[in-house]
N, C-alpha and C positions, 0 to 999 in steps of 0.2 A: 742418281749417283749413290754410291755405298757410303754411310757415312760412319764408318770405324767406332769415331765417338759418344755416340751417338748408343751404337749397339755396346759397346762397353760399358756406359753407362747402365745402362738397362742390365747388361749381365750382373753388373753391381748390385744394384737394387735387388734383382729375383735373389741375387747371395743373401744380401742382409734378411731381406722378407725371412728366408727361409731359417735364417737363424734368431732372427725375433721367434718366431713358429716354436721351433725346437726347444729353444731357452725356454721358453714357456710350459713346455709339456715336462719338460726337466726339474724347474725350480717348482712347478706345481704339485709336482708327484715327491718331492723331497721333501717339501716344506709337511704336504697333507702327512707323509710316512712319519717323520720324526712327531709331528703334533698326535698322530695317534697312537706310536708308544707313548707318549710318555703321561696321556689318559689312560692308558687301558685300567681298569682297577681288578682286583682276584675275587674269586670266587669259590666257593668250596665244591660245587656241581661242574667245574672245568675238569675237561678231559687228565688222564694224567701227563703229566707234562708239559701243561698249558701254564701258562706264567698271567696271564691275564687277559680282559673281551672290554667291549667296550660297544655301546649300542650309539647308533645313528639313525638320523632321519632325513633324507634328503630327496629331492624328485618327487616326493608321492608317495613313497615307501619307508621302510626301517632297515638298516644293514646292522645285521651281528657280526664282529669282529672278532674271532678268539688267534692269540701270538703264542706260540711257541717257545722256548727262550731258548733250544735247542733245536729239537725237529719234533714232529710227531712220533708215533711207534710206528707207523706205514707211511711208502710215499703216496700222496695222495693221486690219482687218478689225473687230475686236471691244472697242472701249474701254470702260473704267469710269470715270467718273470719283467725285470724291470730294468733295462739297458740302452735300448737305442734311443733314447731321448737323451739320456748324458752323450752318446758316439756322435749321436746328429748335431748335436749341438757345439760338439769340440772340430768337428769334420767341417762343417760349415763355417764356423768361426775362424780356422784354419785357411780354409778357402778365401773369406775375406778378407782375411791380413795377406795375403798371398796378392789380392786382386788392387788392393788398397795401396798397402804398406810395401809390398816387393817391384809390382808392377810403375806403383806410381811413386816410386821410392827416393827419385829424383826431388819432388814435391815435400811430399809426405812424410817420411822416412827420416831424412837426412840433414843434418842442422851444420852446414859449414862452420859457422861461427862457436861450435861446442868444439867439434871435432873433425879433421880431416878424414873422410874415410871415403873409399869408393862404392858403387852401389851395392858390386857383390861381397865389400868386407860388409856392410850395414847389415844385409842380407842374412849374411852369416854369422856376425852376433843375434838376430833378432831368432835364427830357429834353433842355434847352442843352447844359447841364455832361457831358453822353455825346456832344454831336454837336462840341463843340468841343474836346474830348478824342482824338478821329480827325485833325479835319484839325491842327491842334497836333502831333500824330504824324506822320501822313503827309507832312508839309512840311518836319521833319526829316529822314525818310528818303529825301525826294526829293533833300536838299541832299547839299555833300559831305560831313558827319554818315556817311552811308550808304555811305564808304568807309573806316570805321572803325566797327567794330562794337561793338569794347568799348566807344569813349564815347559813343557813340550808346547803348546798356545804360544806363551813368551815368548821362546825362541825361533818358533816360526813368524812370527810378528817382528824380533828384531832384522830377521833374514830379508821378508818384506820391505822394512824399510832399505833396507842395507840394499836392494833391487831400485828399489825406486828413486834414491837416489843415481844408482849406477846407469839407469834408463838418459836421465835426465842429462846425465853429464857429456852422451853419447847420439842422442836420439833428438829429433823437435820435441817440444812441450805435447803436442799431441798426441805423438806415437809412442813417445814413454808413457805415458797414463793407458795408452791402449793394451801396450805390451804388458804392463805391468797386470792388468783386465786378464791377458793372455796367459801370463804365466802362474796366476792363481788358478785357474780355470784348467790347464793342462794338469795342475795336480789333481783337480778335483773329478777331472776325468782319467788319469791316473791312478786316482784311486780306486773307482768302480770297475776299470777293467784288468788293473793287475792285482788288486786286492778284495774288492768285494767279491765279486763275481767267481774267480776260481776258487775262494771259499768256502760260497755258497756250494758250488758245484762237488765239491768235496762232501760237502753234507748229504747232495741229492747220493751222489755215488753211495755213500755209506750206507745211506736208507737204503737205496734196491740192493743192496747186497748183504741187505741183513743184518746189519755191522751198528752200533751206537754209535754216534755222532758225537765228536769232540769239542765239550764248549767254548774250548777255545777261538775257535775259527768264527765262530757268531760274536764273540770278544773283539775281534780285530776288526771286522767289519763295522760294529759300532760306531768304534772309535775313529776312523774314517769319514762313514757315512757324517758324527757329531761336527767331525772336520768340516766336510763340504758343508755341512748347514750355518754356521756361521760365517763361513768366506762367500757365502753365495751371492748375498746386497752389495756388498761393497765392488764383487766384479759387474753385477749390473750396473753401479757407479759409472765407473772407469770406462764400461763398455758406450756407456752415453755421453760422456764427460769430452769426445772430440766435438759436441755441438755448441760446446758452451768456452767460449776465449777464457774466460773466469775461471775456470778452475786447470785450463792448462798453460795457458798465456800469461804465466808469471813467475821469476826469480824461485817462489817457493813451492813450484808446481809440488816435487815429490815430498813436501812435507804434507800440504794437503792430503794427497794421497794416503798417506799414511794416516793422517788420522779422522779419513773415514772410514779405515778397516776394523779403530774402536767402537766407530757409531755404529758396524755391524755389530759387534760385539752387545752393544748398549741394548740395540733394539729385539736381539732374537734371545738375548737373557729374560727382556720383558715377558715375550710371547711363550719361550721356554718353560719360564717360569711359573707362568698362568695358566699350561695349560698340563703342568703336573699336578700344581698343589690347587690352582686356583688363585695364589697371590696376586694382587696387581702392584709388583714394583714400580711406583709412579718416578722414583727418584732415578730410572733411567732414562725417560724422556728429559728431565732435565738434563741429563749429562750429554745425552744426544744435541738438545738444543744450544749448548755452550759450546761446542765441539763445532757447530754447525756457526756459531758465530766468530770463533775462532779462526774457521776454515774461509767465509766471507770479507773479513778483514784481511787474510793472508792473502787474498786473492786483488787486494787492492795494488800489491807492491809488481805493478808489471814489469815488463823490460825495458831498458832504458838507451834502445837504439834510439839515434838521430838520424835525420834523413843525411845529414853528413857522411853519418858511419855508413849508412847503408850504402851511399853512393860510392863511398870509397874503397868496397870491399869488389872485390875479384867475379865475376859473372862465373857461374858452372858453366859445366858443356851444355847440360839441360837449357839454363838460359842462354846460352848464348846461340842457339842454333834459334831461337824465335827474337831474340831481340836484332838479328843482321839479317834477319828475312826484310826482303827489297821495300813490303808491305805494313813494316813494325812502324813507322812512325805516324802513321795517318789511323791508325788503331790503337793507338798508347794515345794521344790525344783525343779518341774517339771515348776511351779506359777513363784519363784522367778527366776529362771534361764532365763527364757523368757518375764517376762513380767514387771519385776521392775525396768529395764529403764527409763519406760515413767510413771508407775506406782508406784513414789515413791513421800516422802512428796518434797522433792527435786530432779527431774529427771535431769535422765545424760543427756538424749538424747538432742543432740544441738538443740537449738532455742526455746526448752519446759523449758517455767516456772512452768508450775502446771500440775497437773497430768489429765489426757483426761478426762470426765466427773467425775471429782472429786473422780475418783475411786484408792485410792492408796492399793498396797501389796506388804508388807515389813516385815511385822513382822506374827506369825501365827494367831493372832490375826483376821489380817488385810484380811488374805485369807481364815480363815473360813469363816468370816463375808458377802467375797461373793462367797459362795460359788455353788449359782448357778447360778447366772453371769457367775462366771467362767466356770461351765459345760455348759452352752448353749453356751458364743462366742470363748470357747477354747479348749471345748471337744466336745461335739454334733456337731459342725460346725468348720468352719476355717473363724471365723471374726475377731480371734484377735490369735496371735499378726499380723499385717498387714505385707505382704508377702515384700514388699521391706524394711521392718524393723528387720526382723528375721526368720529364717527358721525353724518355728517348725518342730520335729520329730514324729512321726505318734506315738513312743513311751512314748512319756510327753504327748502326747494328752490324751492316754489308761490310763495313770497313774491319771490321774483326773475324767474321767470317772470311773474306779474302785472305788476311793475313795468316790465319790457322790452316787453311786449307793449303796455303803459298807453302809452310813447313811440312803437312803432314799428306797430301799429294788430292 
């Protein structure tokens, strides 16, 4: 038998793989670029027009580095450039909010109790809210904002928060911290293909046609480039941040958020800084560490649904087409008898405060709603409930299966 969810899941996973992949080739090649400007040191034997070199040694070998701060006098023979790890990474990323966040938008996406809205209004906030996020940016940076960099920071940062609240008020706890991941991230690949890039290009142009190259266009890319390097931690954040209940599963989700975009601030001034002059600003691990315990207390004040309220609120269509399947209630007690220890607003299970990825079922509500969560780590497989916690019976396992299959054919 084809089993739909089964391979959707799996398409998921190959997404995310693939953007774990990317990100990495992305934030690797960023981080390495910015830390070797800003060693390079001068030399009086550098070519003319060379700004500074910088020697290495890695693998077994030495690499000489010399930078340009314009172009050279010829184009050189052999260039590389540096782009599809930012495309693959926004492209892919894309995909999975698409596979996630759109598809399973029902789930995921959509917080009744925020906001009334249909799949395809949510939809269509969540791919606006990224495009009008760019030019909002871009139009700052175009102004003179963009010859001052720290308040241009500032007001990109109050814009931030001013998002993440907006997420929050609109979105689940989840998918506003994702979104919020998303819509940093679209700048920051916004910046490399509509500003670094045909900068650069402009440069390469000038060189083969014999022409000087305008510093300015290496100026703007900088400033850009200096951009994605400190937003870059804090979308890793965010990007990871739907695993953990604690940092989205609470009242003050999008203050959180916002201030781990300081602690990116905090930690890349560190390394920034150490690896121009040599300094080690130790007093920005403390501020990181404060910010960090800030953010863990903030993360104590959850929500304060009751099984009351929850029963008393209205089923979606999503749930209600699994919760009047003929097969729902011999699988909701198959649900609640195994798995609403750990998976309640308040669980029994000792030493659990909140429910494991923020996934509570208690009411029928609650286990329509995931209801194929539930067939993949509790019917399709044996992930949940975890084997020195409960002995499911191969019987409750069937009885979820039946049920899921009863709705989805």
């Amino acid at each position: 038998m084809y089993d739909w969810a089964v391979m959707w899941d799996w398409i998921a996973f190959s997404v995310r793989w693939l953007h774990v992949i990317t990100a990495m080739a992305w934030i690797g090649a960023s981080f390495y670029f910015i830390a070797l400007d800003l060693m390079l040191k001068p030399n009086d034997a550098l070519p003319e027009g060379a700004y500074g070199e910088e020697w290495e040694v890695h693998g077994g070998g030495f690499y000489h580095t010399v930078k340009y701060m314009v172009a050279p006098a010829r184009m050189p023979e052999h260039l590389t450039w540096h782009k599809w790890q930012s495309y693959s990474t926004w492209l892919s990323g894309a995909a999975l909010l698409m596979i996630i966040y759109w598809v399973g938008g029902e789930l995921y996406l959509l917080d009744p109790g925020k906001a009334e809205l249909t799949l395809m209004q949510g939809i269509f906030i969540s791919a606006a809210s990224l495009t009008i996020g760019w030019l909002a940016y871009d139009f700052l940076c175009k102004s003179k904002l963009g010859e001052n960099p720290t308040l241009l920071m500032l007001i990109l940062f109050a814009i931030l928060v001013a998002m993440s609240w907006g997420y929050n008020q609109v979105f689940t706890g989840r998918a506003a911290l994702l979104h919020l991941g998303a819509f940093t991230a679209t700048i920051m690949t916004a910046n490399v293909f509509f500003q670094i890039m045909p900068n650069q290009r402009i440069v390469v142009a000038d060189l083969k046609a014999g022409r000087k190259p305008d510093a300015k266009y290496g100026k703007i890319a900088k400033l850009r480039s200096t951009h994605n390097n400190y937003l870059t931690l804090p979308v890793v954040f965010l990007m990871l941040s739907n695993h953990y209940p604690l940092a989205f599963g609470t009242d003050y989700a999008w203050i959180i958020a916002s201030l781990i975009f300081l602690t990116g601030v905090t930690i890349r001034h560190y390394f920034n800084t150490m690896h121009a002059t040599g300094a080690r600003l130790n007093w920005t691990w403390l501020a990181t560490a404060l910010l960090m315990v800030a953010i863990a207390w903030l993360s104590t004040f959850g929500p304060d649904e009751t099984i009351d309220d929850a029963e008393a609120r209205a089923l979606t269509p999503y749930e209600q087409q699994y919760a009047s399947a003929a097969s729902f209630e011999d699988a909701y007690y198959a649900v609640v008898g195994n798995c609403s220890m750990c998976h309640a607003r308040e669980p029994s299970w000792d030493g659990m405060h909140w429910p494991p990825k923020g996934v509570v079922l208690e009411t029928e509500a609650d286990v329509a709603r995931h209801a194929g969560a539930v067939y993949l780590q509790a019917g399709r497989s044996h992930a949940m409930p975890p084997p020195n916690a409960i002995e499911m019976d191969a019987e409750a396992r069937m009885q979820i299966v039946r049920w899921y299959r009863e709705v989805n054919g």
